[in-house]
C-alpha positions as CSV (number, residue, x, y, z in Angstrom):
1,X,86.0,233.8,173.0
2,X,88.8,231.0,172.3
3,X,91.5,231.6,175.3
4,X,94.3,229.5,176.7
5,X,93.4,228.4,179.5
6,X,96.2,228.1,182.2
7,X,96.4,228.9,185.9
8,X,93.3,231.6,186.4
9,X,93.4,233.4,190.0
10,X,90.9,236.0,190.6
11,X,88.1,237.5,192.6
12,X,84.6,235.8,192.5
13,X,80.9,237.2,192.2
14,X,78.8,235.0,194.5
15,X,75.5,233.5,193.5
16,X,74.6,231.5,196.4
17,X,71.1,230.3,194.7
18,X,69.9,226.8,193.5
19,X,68.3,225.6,190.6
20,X,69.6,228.9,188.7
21,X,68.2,227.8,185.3
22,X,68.8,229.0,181.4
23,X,66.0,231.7,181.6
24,X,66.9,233.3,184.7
25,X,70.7,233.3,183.1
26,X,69.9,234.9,179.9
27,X,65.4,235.7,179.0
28,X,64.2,233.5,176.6
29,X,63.4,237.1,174.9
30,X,67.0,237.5,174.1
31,X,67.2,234.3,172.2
32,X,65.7,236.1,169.0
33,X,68.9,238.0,168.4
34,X,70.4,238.0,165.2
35,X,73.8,238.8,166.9
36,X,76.2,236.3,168.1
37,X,78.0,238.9,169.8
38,X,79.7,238.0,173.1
39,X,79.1,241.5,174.6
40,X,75.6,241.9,173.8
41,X,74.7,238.8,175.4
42,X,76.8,239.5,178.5
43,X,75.5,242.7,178.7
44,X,71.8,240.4,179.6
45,X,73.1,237.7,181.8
46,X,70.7,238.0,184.7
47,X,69.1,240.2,182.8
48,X,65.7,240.6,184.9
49,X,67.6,240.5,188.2
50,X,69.8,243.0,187.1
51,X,67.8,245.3,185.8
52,X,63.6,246.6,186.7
53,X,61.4,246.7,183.7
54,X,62.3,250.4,183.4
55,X,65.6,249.3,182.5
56,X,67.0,251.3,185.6
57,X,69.7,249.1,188.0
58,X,68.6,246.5,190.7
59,X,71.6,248.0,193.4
60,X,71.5,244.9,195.4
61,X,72.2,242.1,192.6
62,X,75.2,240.9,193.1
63,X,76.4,241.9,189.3
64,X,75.6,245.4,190.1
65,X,77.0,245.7,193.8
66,X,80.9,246.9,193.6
67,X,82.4,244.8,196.0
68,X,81.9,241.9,193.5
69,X,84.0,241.4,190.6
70,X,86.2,238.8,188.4
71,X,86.6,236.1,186.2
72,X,84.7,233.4,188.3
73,X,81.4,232.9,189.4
74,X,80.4,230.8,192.2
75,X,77.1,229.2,192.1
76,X,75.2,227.1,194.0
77,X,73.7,223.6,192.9
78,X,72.1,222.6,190.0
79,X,73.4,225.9,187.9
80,X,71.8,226.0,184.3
81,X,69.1,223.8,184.5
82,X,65.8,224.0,182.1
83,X,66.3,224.2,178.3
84,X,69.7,223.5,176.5
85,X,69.8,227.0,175.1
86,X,73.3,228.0,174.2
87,X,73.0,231.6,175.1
88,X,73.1,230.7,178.4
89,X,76.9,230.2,177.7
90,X,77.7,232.9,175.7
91,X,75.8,234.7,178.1
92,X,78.2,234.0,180.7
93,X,81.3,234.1,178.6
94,X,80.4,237.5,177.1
95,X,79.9,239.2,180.9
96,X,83.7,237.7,181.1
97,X,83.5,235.3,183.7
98,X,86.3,232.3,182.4
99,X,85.1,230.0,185.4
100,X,82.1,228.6,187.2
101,X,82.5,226.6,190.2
102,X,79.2,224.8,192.1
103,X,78.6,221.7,193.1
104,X,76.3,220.4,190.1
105,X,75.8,221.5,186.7
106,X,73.0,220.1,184.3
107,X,74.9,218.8,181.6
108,X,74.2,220.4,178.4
109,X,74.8,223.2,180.2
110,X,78.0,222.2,181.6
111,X,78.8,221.1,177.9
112,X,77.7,224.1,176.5
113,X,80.1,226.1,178.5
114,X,83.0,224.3,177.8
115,X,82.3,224.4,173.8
116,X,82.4,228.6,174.8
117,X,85.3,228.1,177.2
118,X,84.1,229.0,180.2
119,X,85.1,226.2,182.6
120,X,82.4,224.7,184.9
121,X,84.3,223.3,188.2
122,X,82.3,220.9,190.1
123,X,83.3,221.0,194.1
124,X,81.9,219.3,197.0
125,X,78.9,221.1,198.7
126,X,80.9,221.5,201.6
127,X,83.9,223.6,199.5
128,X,81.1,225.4,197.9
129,X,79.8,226.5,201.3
130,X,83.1,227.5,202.5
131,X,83.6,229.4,199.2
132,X,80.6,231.4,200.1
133,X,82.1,232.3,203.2
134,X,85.0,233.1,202.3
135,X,83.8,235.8,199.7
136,X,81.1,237.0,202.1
137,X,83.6,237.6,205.3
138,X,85.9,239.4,202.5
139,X,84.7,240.3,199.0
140,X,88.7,240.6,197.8
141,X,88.9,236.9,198.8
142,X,91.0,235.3,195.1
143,X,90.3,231.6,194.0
144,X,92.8,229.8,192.1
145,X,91.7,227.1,189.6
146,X,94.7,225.4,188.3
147,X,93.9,223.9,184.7
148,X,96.4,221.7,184.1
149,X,96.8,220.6,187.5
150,X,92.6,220.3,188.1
151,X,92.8,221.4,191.0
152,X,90.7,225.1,192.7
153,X,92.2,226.6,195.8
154,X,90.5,229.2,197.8
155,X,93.3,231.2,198.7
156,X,91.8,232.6,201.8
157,X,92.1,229.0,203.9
158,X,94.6,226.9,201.5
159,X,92.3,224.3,201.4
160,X,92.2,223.0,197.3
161,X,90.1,220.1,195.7
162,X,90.4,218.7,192.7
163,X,87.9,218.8,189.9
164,X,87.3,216.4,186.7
165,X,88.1,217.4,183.5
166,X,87.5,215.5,180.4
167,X,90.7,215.4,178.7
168,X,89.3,216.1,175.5
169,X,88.0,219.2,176.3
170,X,91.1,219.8,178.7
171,X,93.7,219.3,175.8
172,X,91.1,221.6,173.8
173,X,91.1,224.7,176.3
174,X,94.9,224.7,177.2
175,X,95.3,224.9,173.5
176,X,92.6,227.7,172.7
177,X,91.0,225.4,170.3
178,X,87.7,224.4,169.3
179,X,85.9,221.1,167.8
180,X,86.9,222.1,164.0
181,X,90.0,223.7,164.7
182,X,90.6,220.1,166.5
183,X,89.5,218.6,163.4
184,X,91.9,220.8,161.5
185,X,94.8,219.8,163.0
186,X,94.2,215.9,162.3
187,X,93.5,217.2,158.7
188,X,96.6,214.8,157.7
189,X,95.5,211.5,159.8
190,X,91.9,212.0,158.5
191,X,93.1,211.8,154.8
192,X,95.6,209.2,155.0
193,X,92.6,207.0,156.8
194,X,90.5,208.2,154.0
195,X,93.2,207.0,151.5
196,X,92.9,203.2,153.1
């Protein structure tokens, strides 16, 4: 869903695992949809470790435990690994989370998500780690990931880092745009270079 993106402080939902590929983020199963609906995707990110074969809740995934909410995830390394697939992203962006923070992203993935503006942060492992403990010693612990500024601050210790930020893709989220509405707006350099 095209947002502005700004200064975004909120809760986190830990995911404290590694290697956290495309499949384990949204079933290959649910790539057959004819939908490209953001809320029917979200509705199956994590979908089997949400949810038993039965369909009935799995109480202690973190998506389903109560003390967890917000607009960012926080993952550990190597998040959205294995195939490219884009679901993966709307996945994640349907479900409502406008941030994921770990300390590696595969890179089509990490593309993918900001083409769906969600915005992967890439902290050290030692941030990430304190992060973790942060939300585990208080679930209401708030981030604060500071878009034009690139900087994230866990708000529980004060301690920020700053994160990289292509500024293609920055100037693109602060202004809620995507790649042809970026194309759009140069609709009147692109014809008068056409014209030479």
């Amino acid at each position: 869903m095209k947002q502005k993106f700004d200064i975004i402080e909120s809760t986190c939902v830990p995911l404290p695992l590694e290697n956290v590929d495309t499949d384990q983020i949204i079933p290959a199963r649910f790539l057959k949809a004819t939908t490209r609906d953001e809320r029917f995707f979200g509705e199956n990110l994590f979908r089997d470790w949400r949810y038993r074969p039965d369909g009935t809740l799995v109480r202690d995934f973190v998506l389903n435990d109560p003390r967890y909410g917000g607009e960012i995830l926080v993952a550990g390394r190597n998040f959205g690994s294995g195939s490219s697939r884009e679901h993966a992203a709307w996945a994640i962006a349907g479900y409502g989370f406008k941030v994921v923070i770990s300390s590696f992203f595969a890179d089509i993935h990490k593309n993918n998500e900001l083409n769906n503006f969600v915005l992967p942060v890439v902290v050290t492992p030692e941030f990430l780690e304190e992060l973790f403990s942060s939300i585990a010693a208080d679930p209401a612990t708030k981030v604060r990931v500071d878009v034009p500024a690139q900087t994230v601050t866990n708000l529980a210790t004060g301690r920020s880092e700053s994160f990289e930020l292509n500024a293609y893709k920055k100037y693109c989220l602060v202004n809620a745009l995507d790649d042809i509405d970026y194309l759009l707006l140069q609709k009147e350099k692109i014809e008068a270079y056409e014209k030479k």
